[in-house]
C-alpha positions as CSV (number, residue, x, y, z in Angstrom):
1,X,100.8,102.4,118.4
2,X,99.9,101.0,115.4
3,X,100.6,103.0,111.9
4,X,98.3,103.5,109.2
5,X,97.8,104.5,105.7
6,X,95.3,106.5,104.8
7,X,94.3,106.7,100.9
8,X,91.2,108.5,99.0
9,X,91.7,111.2,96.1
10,X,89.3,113.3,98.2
11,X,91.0,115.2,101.1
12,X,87.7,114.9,102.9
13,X,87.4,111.5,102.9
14,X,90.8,111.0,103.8
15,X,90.7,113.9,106.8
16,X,87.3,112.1,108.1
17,X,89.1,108.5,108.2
18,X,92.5,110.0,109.5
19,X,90.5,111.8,112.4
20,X,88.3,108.6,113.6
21,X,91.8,106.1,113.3
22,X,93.8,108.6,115.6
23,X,90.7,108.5,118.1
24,X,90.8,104.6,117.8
25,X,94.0,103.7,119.1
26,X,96.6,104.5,115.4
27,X,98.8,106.7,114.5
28,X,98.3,108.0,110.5
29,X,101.4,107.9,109.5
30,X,100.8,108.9,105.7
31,X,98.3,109.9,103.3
32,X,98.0,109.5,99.5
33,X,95.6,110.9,97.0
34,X,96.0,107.7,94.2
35,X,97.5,103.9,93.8
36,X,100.5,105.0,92.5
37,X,101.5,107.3,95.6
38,X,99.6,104.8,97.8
39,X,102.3,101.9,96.6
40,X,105.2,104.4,97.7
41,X,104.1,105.3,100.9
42,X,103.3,101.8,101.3
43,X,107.0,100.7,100.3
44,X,108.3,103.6,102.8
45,X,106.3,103.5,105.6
46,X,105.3,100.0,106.1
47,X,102.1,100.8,108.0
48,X,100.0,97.9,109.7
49,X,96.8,98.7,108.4
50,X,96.0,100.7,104.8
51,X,92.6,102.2,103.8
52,X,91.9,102.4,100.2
53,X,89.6,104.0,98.3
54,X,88.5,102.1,95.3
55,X,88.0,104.0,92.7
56,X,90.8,107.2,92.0
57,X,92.5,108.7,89.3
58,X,96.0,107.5,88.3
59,X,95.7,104.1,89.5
60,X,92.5,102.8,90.5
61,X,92.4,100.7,94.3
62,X,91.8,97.2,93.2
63,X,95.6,97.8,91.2
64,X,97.2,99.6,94.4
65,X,95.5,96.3,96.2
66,X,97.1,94.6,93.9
67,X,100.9,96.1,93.7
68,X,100.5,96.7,97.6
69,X,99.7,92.4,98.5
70,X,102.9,91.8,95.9
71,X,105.1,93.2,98.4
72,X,103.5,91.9,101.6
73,X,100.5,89.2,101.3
74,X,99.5,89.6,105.1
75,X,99.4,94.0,104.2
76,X,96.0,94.5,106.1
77,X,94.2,96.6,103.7
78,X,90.3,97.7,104.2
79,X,88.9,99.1,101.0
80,X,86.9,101.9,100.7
81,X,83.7,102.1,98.2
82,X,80.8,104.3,97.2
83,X,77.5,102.6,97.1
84,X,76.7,99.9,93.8
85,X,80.7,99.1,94.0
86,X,79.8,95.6,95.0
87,X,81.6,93.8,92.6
88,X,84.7,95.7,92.9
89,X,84.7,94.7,96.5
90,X,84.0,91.4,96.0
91,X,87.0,91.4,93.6
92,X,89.1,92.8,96.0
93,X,88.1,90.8,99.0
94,X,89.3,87.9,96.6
95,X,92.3,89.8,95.9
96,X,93.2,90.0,99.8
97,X,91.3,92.2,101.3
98,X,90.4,92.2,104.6
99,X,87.5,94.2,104.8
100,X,85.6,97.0,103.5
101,X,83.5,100.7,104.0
102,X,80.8,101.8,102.3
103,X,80.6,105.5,101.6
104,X,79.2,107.9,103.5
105,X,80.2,106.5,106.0
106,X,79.8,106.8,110.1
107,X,82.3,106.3,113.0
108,X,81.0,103.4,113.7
109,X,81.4,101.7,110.7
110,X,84.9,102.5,110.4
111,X,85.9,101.3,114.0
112,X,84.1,98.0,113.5
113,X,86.3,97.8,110.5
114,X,89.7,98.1,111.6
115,X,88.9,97.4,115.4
116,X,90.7,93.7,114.8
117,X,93.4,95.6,113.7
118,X,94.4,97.8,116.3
């Protein structure tokens, strides 16, 4: 089964994107509520796919992105934005992305998303 990391500073976004993965074939192995923590749990867990929220306190997504592709370039990260966040996904899809959400989101979204991950 294939392990995941699941990070948004809001504990319902996180809970919502933990609940569809776990029906969808992974196992959430970790949470984290900012960049900073999301880097840690990256380093200790080593998950095969990582959702990030954009924009958090601490240290914002496109950094985490950032810090988490310096450790592994192939980590399969899909970011996570709010709607008129366009250009921070852009820059993150150039940054090594390899896909992205758009909050609110629906199940179906979110499966299409990491479905060539599983």
């Amino acid at each position: 089964m294939k392990k995941a990391l699941v990070v948004d500073d809001m504990m319902f976004m996180r809970m919502t994107l933990k609940n569809t993965l776990e029906k969808n074939g992974f196992m959430v192995a970790g949470e984290a509520d900012n960049g900073i923590a999301a880097v840690e749990k990256y380093k200790e867990l080593q998950p095969d796919l990582v959702t990030l929220d954009i924009t958090m306190p601490v240290m914002d997504g496109l950094a985490a992105l950032r810090e988490i592709k310096r450790l592994n370039k192939d980590a399969n990260i899909i970011m996570v934005s709010a709607l008129g966040q366009e250009s921070m996904v852009m820059e993150a899809m150039q940054e090594g992305a390899k896909g992205f959400i758009v909050k609110p989101f629906k199940e179906d979204q979110i499966i299409r998303a990491v479905s060539k991950f599983v």
